[in-house]
MOPAC internal coordinates of N, CA, C and O (Angstrom, degrees):
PM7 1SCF
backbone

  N    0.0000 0     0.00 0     0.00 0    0    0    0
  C    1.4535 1     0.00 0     0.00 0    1    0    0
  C    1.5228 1   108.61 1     0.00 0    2    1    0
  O    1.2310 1   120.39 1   -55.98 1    3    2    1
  N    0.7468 1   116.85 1   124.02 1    3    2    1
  C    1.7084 1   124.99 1   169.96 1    5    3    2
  C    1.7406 1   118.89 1   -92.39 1    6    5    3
  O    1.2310 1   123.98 1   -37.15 1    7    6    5
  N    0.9476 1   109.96 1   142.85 1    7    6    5
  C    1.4760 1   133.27 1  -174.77 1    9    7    6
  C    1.6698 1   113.83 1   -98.30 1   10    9    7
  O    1.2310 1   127.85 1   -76.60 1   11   10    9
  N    1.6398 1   102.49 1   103.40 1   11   10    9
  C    1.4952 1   109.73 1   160.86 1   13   11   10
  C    1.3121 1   127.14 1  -119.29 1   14   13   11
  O    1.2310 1   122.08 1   -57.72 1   15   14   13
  N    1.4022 1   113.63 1   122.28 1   15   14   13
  C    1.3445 1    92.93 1  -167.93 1   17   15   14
  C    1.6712 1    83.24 1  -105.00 1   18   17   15
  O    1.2310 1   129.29 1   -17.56 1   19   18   17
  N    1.7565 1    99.70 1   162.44 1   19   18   17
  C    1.3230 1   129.47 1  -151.06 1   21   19   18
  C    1.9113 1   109.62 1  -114.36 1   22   21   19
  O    1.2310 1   116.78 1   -25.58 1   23   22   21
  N    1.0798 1   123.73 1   154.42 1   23   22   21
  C    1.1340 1   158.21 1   145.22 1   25   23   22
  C    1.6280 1    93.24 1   -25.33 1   26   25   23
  O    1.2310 1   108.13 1   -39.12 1   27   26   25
  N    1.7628 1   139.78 1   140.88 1   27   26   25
  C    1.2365 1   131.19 1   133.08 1   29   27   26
  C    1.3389 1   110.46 1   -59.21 1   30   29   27
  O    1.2310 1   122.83 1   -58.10 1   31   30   29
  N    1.4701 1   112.18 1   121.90 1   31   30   29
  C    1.4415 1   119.60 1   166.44 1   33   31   30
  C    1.5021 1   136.91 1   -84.23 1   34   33   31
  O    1.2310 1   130.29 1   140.38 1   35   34   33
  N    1.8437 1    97.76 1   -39.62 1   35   34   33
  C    1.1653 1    91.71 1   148.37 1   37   35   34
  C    1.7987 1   114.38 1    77.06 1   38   37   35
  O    1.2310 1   115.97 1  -155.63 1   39   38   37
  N    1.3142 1   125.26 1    24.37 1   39   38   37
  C    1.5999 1   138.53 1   158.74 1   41   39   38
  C    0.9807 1   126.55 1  -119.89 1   42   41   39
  O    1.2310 1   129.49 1    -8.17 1   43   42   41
  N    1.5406 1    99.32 1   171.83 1   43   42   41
  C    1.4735 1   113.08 1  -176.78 1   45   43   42
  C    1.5297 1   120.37 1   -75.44 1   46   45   43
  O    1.2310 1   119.81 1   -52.99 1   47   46   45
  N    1.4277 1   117.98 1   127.01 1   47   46   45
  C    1.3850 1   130.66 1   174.91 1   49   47   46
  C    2.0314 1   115.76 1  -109.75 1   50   49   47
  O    1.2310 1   117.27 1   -21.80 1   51   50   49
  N    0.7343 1   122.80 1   158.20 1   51   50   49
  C    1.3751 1   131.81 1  -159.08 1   53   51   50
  C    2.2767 1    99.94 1  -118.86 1   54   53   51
  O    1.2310 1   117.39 1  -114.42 1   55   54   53
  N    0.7810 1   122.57 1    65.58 1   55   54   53
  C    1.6870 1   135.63 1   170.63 1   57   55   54
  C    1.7062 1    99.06 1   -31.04 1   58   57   55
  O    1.2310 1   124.42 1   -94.93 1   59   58   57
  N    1.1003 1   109.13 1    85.07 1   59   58   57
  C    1.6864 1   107.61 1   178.76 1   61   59   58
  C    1.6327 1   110.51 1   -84.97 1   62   61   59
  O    1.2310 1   116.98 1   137.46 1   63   62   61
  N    1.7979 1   123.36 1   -42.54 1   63   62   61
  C    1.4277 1   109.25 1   164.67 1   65   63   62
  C    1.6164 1   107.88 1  -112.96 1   66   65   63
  O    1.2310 1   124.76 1    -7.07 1   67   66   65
  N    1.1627 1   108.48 1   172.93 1   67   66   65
  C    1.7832 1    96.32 1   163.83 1   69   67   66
  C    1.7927 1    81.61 1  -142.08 1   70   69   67
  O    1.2310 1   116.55 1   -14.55 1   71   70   69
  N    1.2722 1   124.17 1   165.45 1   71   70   69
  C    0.9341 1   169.54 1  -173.12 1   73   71   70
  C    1.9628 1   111.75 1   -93.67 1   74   73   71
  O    1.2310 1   115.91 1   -79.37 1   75   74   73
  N    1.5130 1   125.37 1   100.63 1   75   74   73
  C    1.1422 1   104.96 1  -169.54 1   77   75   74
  C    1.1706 1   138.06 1    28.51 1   78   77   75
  O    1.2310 1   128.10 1  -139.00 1   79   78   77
  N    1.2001 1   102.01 1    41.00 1   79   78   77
  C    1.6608 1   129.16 1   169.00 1   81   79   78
  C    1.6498 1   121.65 1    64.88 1   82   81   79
  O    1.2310 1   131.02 1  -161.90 1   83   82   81
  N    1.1561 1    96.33 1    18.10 1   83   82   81
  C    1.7226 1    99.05 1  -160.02 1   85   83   82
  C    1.8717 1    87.53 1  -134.02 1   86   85   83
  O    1.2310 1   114.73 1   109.64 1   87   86   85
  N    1.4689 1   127.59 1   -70.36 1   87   86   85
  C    1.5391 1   120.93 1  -140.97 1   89   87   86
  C    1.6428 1    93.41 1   -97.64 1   90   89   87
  O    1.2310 1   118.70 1   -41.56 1   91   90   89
  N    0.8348 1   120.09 1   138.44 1   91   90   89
  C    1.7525 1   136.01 1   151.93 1   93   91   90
  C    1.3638 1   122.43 1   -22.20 1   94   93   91
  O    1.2310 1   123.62 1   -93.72 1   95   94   93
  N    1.3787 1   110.66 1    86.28 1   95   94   93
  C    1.7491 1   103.64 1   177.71 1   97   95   94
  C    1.3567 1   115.01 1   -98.99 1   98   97   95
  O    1.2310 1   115.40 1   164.44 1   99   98   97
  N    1.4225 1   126.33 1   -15.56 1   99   98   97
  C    1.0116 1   133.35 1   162.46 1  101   99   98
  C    1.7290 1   125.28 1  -172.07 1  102  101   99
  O    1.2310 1   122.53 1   -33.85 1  103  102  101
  N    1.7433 1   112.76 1   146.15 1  103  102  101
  C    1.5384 1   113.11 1  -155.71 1  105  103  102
  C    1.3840 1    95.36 1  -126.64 1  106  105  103
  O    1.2310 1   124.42 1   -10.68 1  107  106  105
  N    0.9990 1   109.12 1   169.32 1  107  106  105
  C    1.6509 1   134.31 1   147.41 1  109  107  106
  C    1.3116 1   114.05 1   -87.33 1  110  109  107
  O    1.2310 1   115.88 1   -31.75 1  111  110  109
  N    1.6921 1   125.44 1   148.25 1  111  110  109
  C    1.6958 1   110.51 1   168.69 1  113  111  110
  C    2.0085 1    75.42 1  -176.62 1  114  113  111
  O    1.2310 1   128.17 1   -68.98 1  115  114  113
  N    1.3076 1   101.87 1   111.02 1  115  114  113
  C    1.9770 1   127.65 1   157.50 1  117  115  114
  C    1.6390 1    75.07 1    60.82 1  118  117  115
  O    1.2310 1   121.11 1  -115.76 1  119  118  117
  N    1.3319 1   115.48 1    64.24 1  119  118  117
  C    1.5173 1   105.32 1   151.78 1  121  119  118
  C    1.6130 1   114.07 1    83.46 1  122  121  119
  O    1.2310 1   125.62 1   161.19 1  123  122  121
  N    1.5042 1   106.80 1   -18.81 1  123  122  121
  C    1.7790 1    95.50 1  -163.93 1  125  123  122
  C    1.5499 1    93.46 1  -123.42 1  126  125  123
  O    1.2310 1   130.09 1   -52.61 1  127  126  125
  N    1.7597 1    98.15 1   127.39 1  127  126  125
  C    1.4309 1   116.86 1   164.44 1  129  127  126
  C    1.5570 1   107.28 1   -51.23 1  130  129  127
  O    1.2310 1   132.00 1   -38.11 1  131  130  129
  N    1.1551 1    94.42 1   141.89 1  131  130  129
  C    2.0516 1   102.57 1   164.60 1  133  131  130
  C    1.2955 1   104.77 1  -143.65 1  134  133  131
  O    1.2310 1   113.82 1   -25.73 1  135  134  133
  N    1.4358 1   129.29 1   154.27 1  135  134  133
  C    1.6248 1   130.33 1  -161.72 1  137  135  134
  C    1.7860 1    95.98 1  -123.92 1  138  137  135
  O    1.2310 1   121.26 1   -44.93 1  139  138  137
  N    0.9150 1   115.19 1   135.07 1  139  138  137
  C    1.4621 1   110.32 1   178.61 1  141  139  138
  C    1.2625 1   103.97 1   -88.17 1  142  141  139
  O    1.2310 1   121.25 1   -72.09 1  143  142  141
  N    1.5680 1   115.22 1   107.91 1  143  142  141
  C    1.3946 1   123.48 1   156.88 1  145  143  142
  C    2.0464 1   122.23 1   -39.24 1  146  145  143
  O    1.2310 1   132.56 1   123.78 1  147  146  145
  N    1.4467 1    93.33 1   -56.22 1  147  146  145
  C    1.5350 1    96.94 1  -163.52 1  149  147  146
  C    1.8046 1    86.29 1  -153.79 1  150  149  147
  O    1.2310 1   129.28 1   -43.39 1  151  150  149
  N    1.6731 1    99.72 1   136.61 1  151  150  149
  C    1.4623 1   100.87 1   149.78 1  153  151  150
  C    1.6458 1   127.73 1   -90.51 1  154  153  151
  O    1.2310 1   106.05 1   -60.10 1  155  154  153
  N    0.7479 1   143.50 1   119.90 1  155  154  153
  C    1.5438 1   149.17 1  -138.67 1  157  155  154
  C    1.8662 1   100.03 1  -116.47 1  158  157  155
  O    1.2310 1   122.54 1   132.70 1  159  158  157
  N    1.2768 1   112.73 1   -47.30 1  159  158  157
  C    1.3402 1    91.00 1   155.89 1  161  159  158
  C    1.9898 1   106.34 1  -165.95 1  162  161  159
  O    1.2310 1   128.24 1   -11.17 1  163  162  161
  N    1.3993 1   101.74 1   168.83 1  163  162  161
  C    1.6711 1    98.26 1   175.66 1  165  163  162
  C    1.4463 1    98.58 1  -142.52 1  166  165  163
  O    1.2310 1   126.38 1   -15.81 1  167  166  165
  N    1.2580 1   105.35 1   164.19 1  167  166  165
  C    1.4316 1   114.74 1  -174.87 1  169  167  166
  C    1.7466 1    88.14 1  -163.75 1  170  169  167
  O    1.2310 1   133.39 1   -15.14 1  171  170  169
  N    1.4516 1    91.72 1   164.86 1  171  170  169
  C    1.6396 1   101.56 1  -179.19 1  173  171  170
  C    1.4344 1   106.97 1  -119.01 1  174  173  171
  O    1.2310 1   114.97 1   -35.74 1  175  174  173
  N    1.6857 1   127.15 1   144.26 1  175  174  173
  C    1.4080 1   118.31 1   149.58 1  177  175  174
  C    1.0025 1   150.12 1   -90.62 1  178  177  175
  O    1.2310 1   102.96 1    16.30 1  179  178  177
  N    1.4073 1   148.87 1  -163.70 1  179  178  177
  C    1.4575 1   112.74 1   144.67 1  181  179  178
  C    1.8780 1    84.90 1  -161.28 1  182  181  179
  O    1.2310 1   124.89 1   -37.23 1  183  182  181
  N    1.4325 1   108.21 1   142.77 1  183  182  181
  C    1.3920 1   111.28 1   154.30 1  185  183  182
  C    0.9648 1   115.50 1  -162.99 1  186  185  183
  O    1.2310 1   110.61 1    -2.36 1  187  186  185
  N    1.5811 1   135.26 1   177.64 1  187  186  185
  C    1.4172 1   144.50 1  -122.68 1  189  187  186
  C    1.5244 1    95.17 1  -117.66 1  190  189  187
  O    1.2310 1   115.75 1   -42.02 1  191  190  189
  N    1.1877 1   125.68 1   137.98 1  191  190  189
  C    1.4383 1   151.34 1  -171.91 1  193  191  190
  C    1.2863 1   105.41 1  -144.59 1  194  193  191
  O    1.2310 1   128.41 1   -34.75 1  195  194  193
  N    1.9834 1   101.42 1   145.25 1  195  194  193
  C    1.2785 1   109.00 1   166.80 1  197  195  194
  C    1.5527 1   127.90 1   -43.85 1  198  197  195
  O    1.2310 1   126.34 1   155.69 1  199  198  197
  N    1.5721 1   105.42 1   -24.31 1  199  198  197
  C    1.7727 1    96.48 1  -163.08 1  201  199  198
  C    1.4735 1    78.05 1  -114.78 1  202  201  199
  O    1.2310 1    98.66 1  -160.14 1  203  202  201
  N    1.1754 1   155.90 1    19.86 1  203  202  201
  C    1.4784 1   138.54 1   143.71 1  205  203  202
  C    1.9602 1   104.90 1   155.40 1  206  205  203
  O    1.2310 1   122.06 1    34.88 1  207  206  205
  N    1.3058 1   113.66 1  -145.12 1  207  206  205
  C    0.7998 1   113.90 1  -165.06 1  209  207  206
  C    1.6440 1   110.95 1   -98.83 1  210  209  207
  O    1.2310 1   111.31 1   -49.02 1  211  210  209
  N    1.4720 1   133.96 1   130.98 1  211  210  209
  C    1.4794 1   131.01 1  -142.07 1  213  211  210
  C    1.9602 1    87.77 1  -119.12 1  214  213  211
  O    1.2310 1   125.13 1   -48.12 1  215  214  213
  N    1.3854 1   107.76 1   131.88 1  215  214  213
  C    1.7109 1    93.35 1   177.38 1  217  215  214
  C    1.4003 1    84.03 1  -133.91 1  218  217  215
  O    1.2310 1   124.45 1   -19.05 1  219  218  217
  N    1.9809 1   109.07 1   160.95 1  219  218  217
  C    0.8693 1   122.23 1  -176.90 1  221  219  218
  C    1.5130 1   113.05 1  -135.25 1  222  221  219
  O    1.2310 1   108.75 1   -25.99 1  223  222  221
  N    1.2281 1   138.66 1   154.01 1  223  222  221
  C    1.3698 1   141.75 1   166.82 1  225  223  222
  C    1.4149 1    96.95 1  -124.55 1  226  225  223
  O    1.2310 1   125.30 1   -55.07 1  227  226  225
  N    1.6341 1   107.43 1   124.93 1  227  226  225
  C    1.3814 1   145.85 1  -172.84 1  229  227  226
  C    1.3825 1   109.24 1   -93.25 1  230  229  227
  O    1.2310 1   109.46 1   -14.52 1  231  230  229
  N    1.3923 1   137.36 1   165.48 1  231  230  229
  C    1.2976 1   130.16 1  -176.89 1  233  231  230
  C    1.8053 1   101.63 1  -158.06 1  234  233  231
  O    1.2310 1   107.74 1   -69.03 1  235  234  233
  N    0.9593 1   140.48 1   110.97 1  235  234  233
  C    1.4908 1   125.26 1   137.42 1  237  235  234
  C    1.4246 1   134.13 1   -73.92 1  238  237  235
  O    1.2310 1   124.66 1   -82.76 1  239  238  237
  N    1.6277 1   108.67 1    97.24 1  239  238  237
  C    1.5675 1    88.41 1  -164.19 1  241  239  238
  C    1.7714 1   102.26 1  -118.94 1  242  241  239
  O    1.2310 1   124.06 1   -18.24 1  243  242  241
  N    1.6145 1   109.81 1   161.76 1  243  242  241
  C    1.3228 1    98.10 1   175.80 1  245  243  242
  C    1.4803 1   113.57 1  -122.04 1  246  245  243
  O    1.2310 1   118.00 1   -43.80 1  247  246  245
  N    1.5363 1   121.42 1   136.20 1  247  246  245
  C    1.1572 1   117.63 1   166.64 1  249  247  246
  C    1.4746 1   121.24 1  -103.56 1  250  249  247
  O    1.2310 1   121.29 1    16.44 1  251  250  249
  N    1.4010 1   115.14 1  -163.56 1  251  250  249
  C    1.3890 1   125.22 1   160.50 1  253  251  250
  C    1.4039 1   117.35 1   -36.56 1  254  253  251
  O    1.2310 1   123.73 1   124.03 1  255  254  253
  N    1.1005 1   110.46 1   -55.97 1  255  254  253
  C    1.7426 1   127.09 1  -162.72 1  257  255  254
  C    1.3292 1   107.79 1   -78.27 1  258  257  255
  O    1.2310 1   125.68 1   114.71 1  259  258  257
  N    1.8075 1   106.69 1   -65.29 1  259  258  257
  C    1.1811 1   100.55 1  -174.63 1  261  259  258
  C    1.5725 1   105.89 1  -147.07 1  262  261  259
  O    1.2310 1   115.14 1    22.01 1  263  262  261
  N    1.0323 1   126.82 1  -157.99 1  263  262  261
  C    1.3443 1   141.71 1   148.42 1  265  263  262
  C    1.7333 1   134.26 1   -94.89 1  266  265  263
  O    1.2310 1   111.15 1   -88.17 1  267  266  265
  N    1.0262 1   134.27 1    91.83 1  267  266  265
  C    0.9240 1   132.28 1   164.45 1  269  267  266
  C    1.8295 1   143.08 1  -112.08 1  270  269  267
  O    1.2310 1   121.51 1    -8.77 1  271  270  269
  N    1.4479 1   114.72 1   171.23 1  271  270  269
  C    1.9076 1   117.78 1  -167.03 1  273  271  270
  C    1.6689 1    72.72 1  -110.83 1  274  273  271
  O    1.2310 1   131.97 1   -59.10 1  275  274  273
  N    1.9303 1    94.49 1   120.90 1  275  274  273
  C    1.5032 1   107.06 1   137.68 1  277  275  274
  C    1.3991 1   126.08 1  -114.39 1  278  277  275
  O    1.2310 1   117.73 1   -40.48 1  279  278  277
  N    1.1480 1   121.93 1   139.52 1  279  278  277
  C    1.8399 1   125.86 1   169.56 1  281  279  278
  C    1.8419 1   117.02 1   -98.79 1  282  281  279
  O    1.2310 1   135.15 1   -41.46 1  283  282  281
  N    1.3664 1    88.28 1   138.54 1  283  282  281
  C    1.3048 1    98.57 1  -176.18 1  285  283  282
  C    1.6025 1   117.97 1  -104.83 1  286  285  283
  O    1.2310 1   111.07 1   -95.94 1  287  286  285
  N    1.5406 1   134.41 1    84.06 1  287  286  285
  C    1.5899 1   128.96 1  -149.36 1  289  287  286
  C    2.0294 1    96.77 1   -57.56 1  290  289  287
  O    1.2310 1   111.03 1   -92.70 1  291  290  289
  N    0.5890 1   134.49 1    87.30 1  291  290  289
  C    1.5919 1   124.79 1   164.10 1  293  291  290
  C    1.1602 1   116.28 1   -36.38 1  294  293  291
  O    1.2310 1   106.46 1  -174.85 1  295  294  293
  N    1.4215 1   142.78 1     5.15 1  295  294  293
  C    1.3133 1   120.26 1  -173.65 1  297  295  294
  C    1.7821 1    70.29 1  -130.40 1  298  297  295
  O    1.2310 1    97.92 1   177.49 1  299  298  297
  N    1.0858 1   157.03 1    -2.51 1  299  298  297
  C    1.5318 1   134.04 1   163.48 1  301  299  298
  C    1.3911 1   101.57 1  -124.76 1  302  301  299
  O    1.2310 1   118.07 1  -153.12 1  303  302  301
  N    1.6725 1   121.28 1    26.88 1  303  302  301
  C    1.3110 1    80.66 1   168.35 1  305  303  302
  C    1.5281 1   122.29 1    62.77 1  306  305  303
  O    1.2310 1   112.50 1  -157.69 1  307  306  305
  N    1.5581 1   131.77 1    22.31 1  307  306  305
  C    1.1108 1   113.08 1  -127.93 1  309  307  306
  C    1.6460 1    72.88 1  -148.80 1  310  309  307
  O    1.2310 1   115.49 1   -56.88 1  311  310  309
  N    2.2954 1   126.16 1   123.12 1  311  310  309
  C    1.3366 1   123.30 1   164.04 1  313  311  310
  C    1.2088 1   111.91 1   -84.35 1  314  313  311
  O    1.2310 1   121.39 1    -8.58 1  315  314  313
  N    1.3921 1   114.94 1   171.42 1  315  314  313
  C    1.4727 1   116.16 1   161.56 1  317  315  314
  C    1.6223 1   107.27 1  -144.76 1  318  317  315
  O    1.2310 1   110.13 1   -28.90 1  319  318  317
  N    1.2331 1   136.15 1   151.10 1  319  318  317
  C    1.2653 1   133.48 1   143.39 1  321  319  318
  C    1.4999 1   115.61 1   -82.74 1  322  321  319
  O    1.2310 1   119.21 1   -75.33 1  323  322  321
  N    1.2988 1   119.12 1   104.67 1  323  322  321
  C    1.3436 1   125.40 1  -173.85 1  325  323  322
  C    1.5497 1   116.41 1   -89.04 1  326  325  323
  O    1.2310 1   114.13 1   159.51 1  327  326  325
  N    1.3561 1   128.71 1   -20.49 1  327  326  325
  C    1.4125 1   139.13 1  -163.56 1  329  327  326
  C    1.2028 1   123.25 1  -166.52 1  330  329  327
  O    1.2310 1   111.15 1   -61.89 1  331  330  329
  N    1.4427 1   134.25 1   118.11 1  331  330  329
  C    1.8060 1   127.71 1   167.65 1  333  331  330
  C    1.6314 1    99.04 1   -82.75 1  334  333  331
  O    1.2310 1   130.70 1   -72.67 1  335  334  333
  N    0.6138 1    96.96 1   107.33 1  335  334  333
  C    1.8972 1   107.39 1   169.08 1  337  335  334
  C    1.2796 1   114.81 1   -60.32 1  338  337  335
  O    1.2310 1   112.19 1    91.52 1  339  338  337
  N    1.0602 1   132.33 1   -88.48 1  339  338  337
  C    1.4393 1   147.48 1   141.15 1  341  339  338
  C    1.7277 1   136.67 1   -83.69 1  342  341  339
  O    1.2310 1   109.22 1   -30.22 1  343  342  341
  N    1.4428 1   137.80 1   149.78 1  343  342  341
  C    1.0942 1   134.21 1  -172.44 1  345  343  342
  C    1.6147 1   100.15 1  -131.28 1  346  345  343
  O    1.2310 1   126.93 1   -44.18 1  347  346  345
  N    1.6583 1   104.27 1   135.82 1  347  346  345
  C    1.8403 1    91.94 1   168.79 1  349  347  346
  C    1.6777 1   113.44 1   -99.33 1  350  349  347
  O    1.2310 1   124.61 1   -36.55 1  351  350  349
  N    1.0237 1   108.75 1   143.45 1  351  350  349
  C    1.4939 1   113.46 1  -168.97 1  353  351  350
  C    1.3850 1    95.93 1  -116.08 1  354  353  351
  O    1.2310 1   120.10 1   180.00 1  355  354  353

């Protein structure tokens, strides 16, 4: 397996299962299902915005394909794919 690390990408992904209601079991991202093997790690953010305070739940998760960081905006409800970590070739 080879190791690329990626560009922030930074879009919208579609959360089709989550896992005890909280971790990423499976997304949408340009059309293609991916199943989350393992979450590898989460952490939360939080920073300051004009309309108040903005928090985030972070995800390292790994699939088949690759590895990737998703964020979850808490105040919209709102995924993102933020990073491909690694890809298996």
């Amino acid at each position: 397996m080879a190791t690329v690390r990626g560009a922030p990408i930074n879009e919208p992904i579609l959360v089709t299962a989550k896992e005890h209601g909280y971790f990423p079991k499976a997304f949408v991202w340009r059309g293609q299902r991916h199943a989350v093997q393992a979450v590898e790690q989460c952490w939360t953010t939080a920073r300051r915005h004009w309309r108040g305070r903005v928090e985030q739940h972070c995800f390292r998760v790994r699939t088949a394909e690759a590895t990737f960081v998703l964020s979850q905006d808490l105040t919209r409800d709102a995924w993102r794919i933020d990073q491909v970590i690694s890809r298996k070739r």
